[in-house]
Biopython code that builds the backbone (N, CA, C, O; Angstrom):
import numpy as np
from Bio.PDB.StructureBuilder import StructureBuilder

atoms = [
    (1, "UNK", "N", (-8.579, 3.496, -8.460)),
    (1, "UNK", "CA", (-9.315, 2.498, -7.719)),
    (1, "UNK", "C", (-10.420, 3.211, -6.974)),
    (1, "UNK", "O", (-10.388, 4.431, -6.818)),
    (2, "UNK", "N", (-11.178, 2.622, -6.618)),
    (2, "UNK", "CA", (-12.844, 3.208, -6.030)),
    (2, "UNK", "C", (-12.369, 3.699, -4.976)),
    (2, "UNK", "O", (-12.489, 4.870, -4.614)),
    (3, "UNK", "N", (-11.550, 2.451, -4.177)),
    (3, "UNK", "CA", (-11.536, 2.945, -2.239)),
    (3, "UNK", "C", (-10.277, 3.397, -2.084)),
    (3, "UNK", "O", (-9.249, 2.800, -2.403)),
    (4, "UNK", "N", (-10.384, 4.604, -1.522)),
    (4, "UNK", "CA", (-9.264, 5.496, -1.072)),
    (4, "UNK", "C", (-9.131, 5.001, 0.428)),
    (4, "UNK", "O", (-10.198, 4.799, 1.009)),
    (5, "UNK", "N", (-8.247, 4.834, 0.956)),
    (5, "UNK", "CA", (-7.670, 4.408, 2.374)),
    (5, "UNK", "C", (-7.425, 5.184, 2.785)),
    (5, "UNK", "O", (-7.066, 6.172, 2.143)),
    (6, "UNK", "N", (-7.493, 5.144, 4.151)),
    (6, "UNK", "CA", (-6.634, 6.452, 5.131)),
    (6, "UNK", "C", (-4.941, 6.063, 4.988)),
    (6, "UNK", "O", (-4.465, 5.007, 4.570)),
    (7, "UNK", "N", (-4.337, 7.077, 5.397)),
    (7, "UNK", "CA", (-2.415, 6.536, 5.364)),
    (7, "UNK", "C", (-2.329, 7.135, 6.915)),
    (7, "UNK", "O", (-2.995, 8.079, 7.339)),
    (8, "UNK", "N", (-1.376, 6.382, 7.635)),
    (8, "UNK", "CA", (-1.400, 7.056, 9.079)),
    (8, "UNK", "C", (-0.525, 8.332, 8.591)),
    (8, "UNK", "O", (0.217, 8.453, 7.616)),
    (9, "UNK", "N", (-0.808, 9.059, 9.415)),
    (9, "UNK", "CA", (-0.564, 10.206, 9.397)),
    (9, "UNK", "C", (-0.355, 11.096, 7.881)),
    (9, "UNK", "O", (0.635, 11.777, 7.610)),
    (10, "UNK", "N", (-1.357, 10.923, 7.147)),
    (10, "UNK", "CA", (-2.074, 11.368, 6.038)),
    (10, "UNK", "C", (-3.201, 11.936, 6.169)),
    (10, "UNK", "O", (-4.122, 11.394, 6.779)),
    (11, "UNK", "N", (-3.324, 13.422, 5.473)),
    (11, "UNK", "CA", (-4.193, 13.693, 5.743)),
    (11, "UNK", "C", (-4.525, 14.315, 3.983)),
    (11, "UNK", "O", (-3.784, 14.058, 3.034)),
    (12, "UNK", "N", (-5.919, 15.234, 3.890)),
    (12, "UNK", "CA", (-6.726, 15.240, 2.522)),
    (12, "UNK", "C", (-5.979, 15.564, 1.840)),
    (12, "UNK", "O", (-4.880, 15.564, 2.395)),
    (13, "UNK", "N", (-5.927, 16.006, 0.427)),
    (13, "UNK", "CA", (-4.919, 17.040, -0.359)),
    (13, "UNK", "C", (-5.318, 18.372, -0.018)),
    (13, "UNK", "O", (-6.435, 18.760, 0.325)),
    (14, "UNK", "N", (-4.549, 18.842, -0.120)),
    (14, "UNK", "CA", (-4.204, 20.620, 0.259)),
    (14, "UNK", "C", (-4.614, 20.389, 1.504)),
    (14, "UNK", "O", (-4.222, 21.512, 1.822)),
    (15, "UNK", "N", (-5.127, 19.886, 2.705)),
    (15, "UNK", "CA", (-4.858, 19.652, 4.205)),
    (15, "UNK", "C", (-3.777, 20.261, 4.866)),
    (15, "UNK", "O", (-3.707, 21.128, 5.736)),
    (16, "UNK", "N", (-3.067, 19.690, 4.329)),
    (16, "UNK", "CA", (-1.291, 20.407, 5.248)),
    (16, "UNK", "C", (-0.555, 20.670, 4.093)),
    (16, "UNK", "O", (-0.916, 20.359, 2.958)),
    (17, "UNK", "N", (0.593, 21.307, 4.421)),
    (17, "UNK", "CA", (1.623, 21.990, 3.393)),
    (17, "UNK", "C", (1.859, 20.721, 1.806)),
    (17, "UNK", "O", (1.725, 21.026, 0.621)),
    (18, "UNK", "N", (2.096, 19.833, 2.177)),
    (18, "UNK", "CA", (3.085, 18.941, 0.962)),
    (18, "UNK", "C", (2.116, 17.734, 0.544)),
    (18, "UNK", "O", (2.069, 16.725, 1.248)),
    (19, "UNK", "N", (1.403, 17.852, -0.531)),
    (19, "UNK", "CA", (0.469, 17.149, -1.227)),
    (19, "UNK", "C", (1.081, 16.563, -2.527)),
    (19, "UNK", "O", (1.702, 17.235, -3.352)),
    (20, "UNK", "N", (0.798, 15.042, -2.626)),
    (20, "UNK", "CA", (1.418, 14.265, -3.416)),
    (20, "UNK", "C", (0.360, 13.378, -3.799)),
    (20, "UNK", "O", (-0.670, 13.200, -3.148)),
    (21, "UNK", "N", (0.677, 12.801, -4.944)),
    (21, "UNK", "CA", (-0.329, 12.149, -5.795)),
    (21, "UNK", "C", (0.367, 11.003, -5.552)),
    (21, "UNK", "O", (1.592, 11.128, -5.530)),
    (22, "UNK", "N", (-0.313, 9.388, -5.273)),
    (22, "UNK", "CA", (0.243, 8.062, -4.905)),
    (22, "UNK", "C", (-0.267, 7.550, -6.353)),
    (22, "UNK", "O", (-1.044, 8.123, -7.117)),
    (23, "UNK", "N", (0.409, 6.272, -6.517)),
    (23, "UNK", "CA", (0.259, 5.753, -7.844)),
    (23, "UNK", "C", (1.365, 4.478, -7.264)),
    (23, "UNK", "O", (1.940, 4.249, -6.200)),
    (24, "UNK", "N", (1.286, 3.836, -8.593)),
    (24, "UNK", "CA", (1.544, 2.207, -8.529)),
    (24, "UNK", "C", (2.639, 1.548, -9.709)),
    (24, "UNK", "O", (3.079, 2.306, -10.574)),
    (25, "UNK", "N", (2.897, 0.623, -9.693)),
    (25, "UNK", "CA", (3.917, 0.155, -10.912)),
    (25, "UNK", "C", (3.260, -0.883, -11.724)),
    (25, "UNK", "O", (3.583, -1.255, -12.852)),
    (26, "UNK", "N", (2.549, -1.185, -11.181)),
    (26, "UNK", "CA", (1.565, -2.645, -12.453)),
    (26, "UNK", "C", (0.258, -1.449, -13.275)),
    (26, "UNK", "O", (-0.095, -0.279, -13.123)),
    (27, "UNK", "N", (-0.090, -2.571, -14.130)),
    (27, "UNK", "CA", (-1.195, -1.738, -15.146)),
    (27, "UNK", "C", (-2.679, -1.669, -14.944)),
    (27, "UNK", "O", (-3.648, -1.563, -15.696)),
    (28, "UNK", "N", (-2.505, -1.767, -13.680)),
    (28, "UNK", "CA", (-4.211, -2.178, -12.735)),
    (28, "UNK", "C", (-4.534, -0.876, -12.634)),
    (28, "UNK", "O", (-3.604, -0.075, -12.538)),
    (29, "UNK", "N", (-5.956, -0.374, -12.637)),
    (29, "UNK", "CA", (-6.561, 0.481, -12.608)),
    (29, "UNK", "C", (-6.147, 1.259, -11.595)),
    (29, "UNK", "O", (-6.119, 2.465, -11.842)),
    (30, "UNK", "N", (-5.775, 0.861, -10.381)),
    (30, "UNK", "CA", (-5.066, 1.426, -9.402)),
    (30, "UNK", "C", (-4.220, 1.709, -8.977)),
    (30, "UNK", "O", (-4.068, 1.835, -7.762)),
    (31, "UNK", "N", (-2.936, 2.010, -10.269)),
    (31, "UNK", "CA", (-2.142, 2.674, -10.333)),
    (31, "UNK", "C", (-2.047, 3.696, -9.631)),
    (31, "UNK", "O", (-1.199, 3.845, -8.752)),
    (32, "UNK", "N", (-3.124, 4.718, -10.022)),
    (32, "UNK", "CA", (-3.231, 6.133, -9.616)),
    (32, "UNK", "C", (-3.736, 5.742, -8.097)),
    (32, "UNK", "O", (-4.881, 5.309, -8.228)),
    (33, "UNK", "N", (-3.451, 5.723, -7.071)),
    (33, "UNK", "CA", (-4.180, 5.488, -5.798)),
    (33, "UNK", "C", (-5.413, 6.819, -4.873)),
    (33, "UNK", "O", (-6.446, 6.692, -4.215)),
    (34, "UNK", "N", (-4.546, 8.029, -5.322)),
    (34, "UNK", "CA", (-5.538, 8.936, -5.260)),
    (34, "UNK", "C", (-4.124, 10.601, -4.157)),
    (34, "UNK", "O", (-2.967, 10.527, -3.741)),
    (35, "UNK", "N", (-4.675, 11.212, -4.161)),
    (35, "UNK", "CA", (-3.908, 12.209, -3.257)),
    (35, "UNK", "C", (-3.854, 12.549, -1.787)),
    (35, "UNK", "O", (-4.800, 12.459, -1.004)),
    (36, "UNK", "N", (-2.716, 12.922, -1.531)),
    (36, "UNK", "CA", (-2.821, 13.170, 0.096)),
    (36, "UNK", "C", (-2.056, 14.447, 0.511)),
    (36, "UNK", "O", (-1.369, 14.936, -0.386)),
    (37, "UNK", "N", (-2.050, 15.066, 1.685)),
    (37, "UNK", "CA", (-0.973, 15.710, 2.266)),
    (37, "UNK", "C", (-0.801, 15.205, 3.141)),
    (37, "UNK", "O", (-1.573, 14.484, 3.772)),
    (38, "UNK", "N", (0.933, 15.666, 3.490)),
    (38, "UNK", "CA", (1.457, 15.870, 4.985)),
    (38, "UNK", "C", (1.853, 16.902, 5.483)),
    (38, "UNK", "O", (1.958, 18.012, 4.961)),
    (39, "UNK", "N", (2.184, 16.440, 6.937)),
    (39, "UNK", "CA", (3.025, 17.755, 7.934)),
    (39, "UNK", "C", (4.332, 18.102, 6.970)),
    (39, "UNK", "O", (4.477, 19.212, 6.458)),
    (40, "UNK", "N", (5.226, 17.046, 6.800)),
    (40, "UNK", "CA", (6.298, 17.080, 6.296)),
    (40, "UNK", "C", (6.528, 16.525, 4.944)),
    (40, "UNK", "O", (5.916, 15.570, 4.465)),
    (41, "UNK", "N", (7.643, 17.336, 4.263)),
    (41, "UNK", "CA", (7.769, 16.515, 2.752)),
    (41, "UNK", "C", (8.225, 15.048, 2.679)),
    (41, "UNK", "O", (8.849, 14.505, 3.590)),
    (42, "UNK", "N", (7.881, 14.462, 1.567)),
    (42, "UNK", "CA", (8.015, 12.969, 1.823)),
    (42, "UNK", "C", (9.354, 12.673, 0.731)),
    (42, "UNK", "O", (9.478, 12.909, -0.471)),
    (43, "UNK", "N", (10.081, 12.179, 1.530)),
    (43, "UNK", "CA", (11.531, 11.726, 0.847)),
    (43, "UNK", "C", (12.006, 10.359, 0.706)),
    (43, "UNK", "O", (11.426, 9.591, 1.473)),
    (44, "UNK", "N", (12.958, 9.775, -0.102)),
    (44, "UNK", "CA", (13.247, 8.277, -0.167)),
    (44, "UNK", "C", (13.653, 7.569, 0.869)),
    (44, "UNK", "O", (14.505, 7.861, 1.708)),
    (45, "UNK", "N", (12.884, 6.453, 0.753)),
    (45, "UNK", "CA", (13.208, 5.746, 1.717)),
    (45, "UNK", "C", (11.959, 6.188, 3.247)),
    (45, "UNK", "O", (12.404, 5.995, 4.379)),
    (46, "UNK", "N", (10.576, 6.716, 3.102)),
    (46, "UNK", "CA", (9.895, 7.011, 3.413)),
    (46, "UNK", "C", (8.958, 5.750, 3.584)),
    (46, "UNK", "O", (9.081, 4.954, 2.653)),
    (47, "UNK", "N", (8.010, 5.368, 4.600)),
    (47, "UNK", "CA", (7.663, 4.451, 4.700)),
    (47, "UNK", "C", (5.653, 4.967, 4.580)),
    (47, "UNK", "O", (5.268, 5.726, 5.469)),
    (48, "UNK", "N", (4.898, 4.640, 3.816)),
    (48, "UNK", "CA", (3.375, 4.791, 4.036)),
    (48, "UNK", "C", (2.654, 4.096, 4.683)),
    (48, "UNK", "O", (2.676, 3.192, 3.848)),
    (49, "UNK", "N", (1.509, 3.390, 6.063)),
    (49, "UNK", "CA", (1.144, 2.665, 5.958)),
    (49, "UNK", "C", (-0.573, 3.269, 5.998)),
    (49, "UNK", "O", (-1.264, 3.995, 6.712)),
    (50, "UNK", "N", (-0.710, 2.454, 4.753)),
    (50, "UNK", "CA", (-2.110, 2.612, 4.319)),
    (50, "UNK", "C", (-3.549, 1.430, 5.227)),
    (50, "UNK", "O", (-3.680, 0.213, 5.350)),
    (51, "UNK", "N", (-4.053, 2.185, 5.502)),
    (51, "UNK", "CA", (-4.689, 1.626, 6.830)),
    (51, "UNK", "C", (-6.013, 0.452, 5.870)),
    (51, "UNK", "O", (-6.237, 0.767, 4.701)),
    (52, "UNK", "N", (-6.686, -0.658, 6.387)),
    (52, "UNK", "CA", (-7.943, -1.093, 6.258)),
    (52, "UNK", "C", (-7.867, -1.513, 4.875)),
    (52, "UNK", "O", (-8.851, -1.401, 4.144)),
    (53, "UNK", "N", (-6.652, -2.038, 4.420)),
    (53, "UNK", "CA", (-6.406, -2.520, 2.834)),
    (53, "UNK", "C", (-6.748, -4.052, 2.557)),
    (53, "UNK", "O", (-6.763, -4.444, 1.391)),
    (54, "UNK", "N", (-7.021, -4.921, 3.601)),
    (54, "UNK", "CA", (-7.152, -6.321, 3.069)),
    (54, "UNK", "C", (-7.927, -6.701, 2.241)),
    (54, "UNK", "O", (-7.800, -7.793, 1.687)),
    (55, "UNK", "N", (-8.865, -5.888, 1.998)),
    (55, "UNK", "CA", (-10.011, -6.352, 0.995)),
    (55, "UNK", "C", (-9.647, -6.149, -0.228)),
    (55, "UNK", "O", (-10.062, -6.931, -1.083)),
    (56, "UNK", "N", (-8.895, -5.192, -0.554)),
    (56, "UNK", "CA", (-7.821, -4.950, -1.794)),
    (56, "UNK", "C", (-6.754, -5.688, -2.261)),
    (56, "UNK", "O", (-6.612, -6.209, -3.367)),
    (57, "UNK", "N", (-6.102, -5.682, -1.414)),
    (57, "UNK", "CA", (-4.860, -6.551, -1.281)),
    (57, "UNK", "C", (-4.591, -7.783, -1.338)),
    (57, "UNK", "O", (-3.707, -8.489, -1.823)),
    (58, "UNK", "N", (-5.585, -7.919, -0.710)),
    (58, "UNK", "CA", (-5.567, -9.647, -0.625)),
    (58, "UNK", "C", (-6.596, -10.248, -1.545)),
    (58, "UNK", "O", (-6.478, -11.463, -1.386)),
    (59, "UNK", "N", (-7.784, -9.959, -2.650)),
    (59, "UNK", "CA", (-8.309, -10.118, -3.093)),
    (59, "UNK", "C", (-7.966, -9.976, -4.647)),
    (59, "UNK", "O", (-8.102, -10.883, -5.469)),
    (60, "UNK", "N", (-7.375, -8.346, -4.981)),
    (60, "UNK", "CA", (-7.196, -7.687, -5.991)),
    (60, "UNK", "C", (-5.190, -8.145, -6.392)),
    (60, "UNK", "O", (-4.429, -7.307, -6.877)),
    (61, "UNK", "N", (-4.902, -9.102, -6.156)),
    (61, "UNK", "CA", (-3.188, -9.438, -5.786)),
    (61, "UNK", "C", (-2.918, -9.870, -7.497)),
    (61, "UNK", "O", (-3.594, -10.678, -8.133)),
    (62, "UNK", "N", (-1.454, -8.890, -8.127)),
    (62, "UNK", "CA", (-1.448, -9.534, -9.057)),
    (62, "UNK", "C", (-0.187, -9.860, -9.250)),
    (62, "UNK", "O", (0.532, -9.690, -8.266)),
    (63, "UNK", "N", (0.357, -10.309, -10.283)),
    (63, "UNK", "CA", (1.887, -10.242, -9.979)),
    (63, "UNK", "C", (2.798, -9.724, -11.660)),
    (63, "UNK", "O", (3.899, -9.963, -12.156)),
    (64, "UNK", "N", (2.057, -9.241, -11.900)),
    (64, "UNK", "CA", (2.202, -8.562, -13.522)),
    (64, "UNK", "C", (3.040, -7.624, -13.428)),
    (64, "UNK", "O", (3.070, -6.949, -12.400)),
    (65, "UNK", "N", (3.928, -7.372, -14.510)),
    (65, "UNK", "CA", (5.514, -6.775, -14.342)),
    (65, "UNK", "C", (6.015, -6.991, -13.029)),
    (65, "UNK", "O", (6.197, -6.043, -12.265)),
    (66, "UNK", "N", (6.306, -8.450, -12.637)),
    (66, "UNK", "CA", (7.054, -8.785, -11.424)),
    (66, "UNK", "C", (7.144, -7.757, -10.174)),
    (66, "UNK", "O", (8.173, -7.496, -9.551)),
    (67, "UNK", "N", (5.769, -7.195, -9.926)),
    (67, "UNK", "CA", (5.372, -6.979, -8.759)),
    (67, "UNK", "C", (5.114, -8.244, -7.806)),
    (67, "UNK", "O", (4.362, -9.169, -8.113)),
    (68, "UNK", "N", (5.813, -8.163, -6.652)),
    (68, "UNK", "CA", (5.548, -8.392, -5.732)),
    (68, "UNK", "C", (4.543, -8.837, -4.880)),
    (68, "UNK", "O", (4.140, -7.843, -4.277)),
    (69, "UNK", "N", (3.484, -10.561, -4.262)),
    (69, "UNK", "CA", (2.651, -10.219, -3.875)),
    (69, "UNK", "C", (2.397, -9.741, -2.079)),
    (69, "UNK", "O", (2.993, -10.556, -1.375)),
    (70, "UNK", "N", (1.967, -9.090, -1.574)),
    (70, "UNK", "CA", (1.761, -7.991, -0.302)),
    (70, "UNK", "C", (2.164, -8.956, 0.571)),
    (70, "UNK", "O", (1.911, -10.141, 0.351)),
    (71, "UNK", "N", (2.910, -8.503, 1.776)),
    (71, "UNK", "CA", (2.890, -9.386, 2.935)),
    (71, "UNK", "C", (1.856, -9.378, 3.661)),
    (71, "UNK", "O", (1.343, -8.261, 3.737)),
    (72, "UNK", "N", (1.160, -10.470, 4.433)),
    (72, "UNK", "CA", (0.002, -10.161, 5.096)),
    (72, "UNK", "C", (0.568, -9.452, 6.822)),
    (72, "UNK", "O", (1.389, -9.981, 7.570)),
    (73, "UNK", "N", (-0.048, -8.388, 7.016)),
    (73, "UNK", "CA", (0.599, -7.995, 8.210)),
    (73, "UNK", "C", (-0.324, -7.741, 9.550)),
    (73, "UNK", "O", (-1.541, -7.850, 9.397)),
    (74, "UNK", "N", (0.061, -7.490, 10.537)),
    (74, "UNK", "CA", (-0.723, -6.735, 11.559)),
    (74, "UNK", "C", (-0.117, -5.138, 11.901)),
    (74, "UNK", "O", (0.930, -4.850, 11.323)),
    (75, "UNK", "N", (-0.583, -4.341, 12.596)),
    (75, "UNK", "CA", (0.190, -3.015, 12.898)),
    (75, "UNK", "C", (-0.997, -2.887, 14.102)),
    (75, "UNK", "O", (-2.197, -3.129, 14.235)),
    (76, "UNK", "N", (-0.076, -2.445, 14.745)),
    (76, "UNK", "CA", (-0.836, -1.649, 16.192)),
    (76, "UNK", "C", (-0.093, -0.635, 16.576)),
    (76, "UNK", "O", (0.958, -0.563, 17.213)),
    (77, "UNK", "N", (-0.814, 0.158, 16.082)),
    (77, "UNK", "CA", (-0.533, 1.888, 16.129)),
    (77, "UNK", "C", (0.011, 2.505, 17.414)),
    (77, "UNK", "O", (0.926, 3.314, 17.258)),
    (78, "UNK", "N", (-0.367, 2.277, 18.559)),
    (78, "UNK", "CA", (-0.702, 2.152, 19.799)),
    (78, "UNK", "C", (1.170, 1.797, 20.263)),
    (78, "UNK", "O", (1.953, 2.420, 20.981)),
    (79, "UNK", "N", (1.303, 0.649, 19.533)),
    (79, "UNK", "CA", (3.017, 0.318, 20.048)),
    (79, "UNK", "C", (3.915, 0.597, 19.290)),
    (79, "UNK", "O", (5.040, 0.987, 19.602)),
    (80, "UNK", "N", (3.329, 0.353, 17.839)),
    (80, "UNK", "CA", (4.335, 0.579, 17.064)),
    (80, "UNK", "C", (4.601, -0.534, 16.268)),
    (80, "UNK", "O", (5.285, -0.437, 15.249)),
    (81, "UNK", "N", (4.086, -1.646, 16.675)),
    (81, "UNK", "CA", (4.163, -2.948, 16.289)),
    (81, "UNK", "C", (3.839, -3.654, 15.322)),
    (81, "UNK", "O", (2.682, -4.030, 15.134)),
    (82, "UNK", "N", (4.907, -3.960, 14.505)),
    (82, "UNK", "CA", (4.595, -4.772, 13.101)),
    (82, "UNK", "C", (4.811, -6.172, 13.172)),
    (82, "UNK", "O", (5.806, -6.752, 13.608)),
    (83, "UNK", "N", (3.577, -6.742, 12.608)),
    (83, "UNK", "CA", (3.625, -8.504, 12.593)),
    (83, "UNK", "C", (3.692, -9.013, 11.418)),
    (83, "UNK", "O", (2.545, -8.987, 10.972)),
    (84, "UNK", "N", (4.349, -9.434, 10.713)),
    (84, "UNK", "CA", (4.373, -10.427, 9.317)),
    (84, "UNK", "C", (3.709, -11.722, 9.777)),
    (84, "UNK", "O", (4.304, -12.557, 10.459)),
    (85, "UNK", "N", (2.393, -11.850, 9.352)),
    (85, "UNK", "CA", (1.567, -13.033, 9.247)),
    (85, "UNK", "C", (2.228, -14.092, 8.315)),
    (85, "UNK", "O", (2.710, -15.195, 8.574)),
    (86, "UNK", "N", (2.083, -13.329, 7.022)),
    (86, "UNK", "CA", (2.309, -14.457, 6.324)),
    (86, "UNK", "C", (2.861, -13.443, 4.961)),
    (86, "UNK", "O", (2.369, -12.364, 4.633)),
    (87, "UNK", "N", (4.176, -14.247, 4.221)),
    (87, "UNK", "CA", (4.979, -13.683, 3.414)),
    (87, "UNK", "C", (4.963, -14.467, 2.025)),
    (87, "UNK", "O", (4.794, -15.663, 2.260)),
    (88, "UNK", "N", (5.095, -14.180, 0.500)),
    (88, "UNK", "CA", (4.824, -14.877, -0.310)),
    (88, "UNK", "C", (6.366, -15.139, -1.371)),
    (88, "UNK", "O", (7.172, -14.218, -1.504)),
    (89, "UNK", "N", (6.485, -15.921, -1.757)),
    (89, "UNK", "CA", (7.731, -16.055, -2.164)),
    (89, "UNK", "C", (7.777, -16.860, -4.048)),
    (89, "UNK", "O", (6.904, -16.370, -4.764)),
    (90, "UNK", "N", (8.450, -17.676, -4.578)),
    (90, "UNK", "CA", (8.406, -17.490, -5.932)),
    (90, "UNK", "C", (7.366, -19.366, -5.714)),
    (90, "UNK", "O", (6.470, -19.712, -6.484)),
    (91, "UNK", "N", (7.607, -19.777, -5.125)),
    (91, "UNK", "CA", (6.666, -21.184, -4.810)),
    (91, "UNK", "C", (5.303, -20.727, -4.759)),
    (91, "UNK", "O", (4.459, -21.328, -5.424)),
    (92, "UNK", "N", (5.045, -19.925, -4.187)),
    (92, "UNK", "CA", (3.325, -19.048, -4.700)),
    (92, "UNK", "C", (3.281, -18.438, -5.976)),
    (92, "UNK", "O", (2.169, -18.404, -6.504)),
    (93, "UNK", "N", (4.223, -17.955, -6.586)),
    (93, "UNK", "CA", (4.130, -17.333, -8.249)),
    (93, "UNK", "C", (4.087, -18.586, -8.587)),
    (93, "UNK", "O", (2.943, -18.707, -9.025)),
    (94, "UNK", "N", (4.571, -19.542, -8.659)),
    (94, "UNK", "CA", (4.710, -20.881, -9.535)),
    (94, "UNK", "C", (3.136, -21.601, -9.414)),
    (94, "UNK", "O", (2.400, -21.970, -10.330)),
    (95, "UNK", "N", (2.946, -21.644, -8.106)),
    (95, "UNK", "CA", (1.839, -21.961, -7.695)),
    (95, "UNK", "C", (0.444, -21.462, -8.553)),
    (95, "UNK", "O", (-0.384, -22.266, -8.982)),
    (96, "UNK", "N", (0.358, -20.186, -8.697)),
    (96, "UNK", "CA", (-0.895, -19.589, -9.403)),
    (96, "UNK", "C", (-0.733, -19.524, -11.131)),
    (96, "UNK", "O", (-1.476, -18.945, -11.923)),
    (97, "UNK", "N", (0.653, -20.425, -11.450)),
    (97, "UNK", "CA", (0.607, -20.339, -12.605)),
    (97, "UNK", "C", (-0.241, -21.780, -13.494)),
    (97, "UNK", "O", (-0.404, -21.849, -14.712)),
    (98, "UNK", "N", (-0.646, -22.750, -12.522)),
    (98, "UNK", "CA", (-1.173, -23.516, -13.273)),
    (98, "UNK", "C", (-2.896, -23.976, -12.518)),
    (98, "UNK", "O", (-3.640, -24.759, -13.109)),
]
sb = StructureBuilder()
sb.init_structure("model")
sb.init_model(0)
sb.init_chain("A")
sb.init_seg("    ")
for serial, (resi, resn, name, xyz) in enumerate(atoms, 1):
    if name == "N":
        sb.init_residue(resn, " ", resi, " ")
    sb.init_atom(name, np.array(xyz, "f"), 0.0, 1.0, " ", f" {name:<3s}", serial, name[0])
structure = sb.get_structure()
């Protein structure tokens, strides 16, 4: 994909010790998302949040090999604070099918 996002507490590849290549499960060009490092190695059950994505996300939304479409959220870094705006469920897949 063109636009690379910041990830909080992500920084360039080869930046810090443990550099990993992000990628995707549908067949959209943006699979490959692009590379990053961290302070620390990244293990399961690891959480990313990729900063300034709505224009992607909410535009570029597909639901091909039963991906999932994005929750719309807020985050404020500052508290810590996660808001679920708005969540999509199988009445929206049904929905965009006709």
């Amino acid at each position: 994909m063109p636009y690379r996002p910041e990830i909080l507490n992500g920084y360039a590849a080869g930046e810090k010790t443990h550099t990993y290549r992000l990628g995707g499960a549908s067949c959209l060009a943006g699979d490959v998302i692009g590379d990053w490092s961290f302070e620390q190695p990244l293990k399961a059950g690891d959480r990313l949040a990729f900063l300034d994505m709505s224009h992607y996300t909410m535009v570029k939304t597909t639901t091909f090999n039963g991906i999932q479409l994005p929750h719309i959220c807020t985050f404020e870094p500052e508290t810590g604070e996660l808001t679920v705006v708005r969540s999509f469920g199988y009445p929206d897949f049904k929905q965009r099918l006709s």
